[in-house]
Structure formats: C-alpha cells, structure tokens
N, C-alpha and C positions, 0 to 999 in steps of 0.2 A: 818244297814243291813250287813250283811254275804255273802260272796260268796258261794253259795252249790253247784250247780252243771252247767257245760257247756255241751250243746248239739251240734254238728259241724257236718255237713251233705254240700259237693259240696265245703268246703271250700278249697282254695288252695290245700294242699296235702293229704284231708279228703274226700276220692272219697264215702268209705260206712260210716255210721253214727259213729261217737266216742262221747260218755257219758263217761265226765269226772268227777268225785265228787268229790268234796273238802270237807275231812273231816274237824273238829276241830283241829287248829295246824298244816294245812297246810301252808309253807312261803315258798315252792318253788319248783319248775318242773325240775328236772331232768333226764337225760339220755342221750345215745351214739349219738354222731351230726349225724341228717340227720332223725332224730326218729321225729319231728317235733314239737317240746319245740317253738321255734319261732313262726310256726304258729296258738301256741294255745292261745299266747300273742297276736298275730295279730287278732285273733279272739276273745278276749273279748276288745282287742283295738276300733274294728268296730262293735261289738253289743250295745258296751257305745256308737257310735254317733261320733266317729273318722270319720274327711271328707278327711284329707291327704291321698293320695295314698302313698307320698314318707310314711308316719309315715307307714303304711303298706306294706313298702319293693315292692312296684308295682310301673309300668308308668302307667295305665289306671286301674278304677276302677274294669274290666272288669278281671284282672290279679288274682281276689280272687279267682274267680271262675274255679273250676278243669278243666283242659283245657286236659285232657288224660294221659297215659301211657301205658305202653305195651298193657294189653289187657283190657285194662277202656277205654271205649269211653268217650269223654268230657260232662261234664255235662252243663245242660243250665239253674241251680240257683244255688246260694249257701245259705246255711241257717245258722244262730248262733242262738240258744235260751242260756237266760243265766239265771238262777235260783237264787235266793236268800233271805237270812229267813228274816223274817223284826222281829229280835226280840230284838230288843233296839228301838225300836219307833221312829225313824230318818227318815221313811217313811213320803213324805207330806199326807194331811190330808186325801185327798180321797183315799188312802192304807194304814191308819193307822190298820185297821182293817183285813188286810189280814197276814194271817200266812207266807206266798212267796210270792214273787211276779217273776212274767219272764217274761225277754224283749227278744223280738224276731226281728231280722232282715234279709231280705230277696233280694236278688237281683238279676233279670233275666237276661240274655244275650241282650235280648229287651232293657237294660237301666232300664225299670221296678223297681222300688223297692217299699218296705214293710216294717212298723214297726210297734209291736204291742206291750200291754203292757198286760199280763193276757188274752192273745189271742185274744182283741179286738185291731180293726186299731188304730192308734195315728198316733201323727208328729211327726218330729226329735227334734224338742222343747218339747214335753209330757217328752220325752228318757230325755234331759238333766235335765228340770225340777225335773224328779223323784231323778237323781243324786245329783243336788244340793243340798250341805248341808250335805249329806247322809255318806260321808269318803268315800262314793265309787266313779268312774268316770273314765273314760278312760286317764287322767293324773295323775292318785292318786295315780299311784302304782311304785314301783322304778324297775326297767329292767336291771338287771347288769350282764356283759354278762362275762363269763369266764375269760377271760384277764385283767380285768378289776377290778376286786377284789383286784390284786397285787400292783396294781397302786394306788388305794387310802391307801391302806396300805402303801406302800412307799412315799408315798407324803409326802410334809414338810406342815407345819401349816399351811401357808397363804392358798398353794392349798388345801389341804384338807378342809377348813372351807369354799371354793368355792363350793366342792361337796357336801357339808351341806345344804350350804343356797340354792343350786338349789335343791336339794333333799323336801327343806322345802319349795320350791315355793316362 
C-alpha cells in the first residue's frame, strides 16, 4: 500500500480542511517553520493508531484538537482520513480487493472518539491490523528533523551504525 492522499480538518493547526496528495516519488514535506510540516507527521502519526500524546508533541489527547486563534473559534473534533492505493497486494485479505482503502479517525472534545476503515466503524485493532505487514504503520517511517541530517553525516561509524539499526527497527 501507497500513501495517496491525507485529509486533516480540526487537527492541531488545521482549523479549515487541508487535502494533501502524495503523488509518485513523494519522500518528503517541506517548507518555512511554523507552515505546519510537524503537524502533518503528527496527523498521519494518530490516523495509524498512535496512542502517545508525548509522540504527538501534547500533554492531553485533547491538545490535537484546534483549540482557537485570532478569529477561529476552537473546534470540538478533529478529524484525519488517510488514503491509500492497495496496489501491491499487501492488503489483508478482507481489502484485498479494494483499489484504496481510508482510515479515518475522529475525536470529540467529549473524549468521544472514532475509527473507521472505508467509512464503516472498526476498532483500533481493525487500524493496526490493516497495517501489519503492509510497510506502512505509524512507526515505519523515519522523521528527521532539520538539524539532524548533519549529525548523522558527521557521525563516526560505531554512531552512525546506531542510527541504522534504530532506523531498521
């Protein structure tokens, strides 16, 4: 499975809807700090089934959710749908046959929350399930943040071969 497209509505600093596509040979999000490269990592971090607050940069779950600014009143959901082509067959068996598939999660100010797979409810085990196996997963992808680049560049062997094998799990 393929990553195609993210949908982010309520999330952190996603007050109106942002549709993001990943075309073919897409490896990486860039642009000027504070354009919100972070929270778009934090939002496919928590549609994969991420339960850390901390891995999502918050103290309470509740911190995803657009909490205001100047003239946006705060929202009381946040939503992630996340898109993606099943077309390497790595789908389990009950989505072998779907051309996309999109997980969707949802979470109300109430505590409330929602996850769906192809727009029907599921549980947060369906969400991992679908991932398992798939190369895709809310820990599968590597996150390297600006400063950081130069660091493993400059690194001597022993370290560098530390950022490998964590890289490779």
């Amino acid at each position: 499975m393929k990553l195609k497209k993210l949908e982010i509505i309520g999330f952190k600093s996603f007050y109106d809807k942002a549709n993001i596509q990943f075309p073919q040979g897409i490896s990486a999000v860039v642009g000027p700090n504070g354009c919100g490269k972070s929270n778009i990592i934090d939002a496919l971090r928590w549609v994969m089934g991420e339960q850390s607050v901390k891995q999502l940069r918050g103290k309470s779950m509740e911190d995803i959710i657009f909490s205001g600014a100047n003239d946006k009143p705060p929202l009381n959901m946040a939503e992630v749908t996340l898109t993606m082509a099943n077309d390497n067959g790595h789908a389990p068996e009950e989505f072998r046959d779907y051309a996309e598939i999109s997980v969707t999660r949802r979470l109300f100010r109430s505590g409330e929350s929602a996850y769906l797979i192809n727009k029907q409810p599921c549980r947060l085990k369906d969400i991992y399930n679908l991932f398992m196996g798939s190369g895709v997963g809310s820990r599968t992808f590597a996150i390297i943040q600006q400063g950081n680049i130069g660091a493993i560049i400059d690194a001597g062997p022993d370290e560098r071969r530390l950022f490998l094998e964590e890289a490779a799990g």
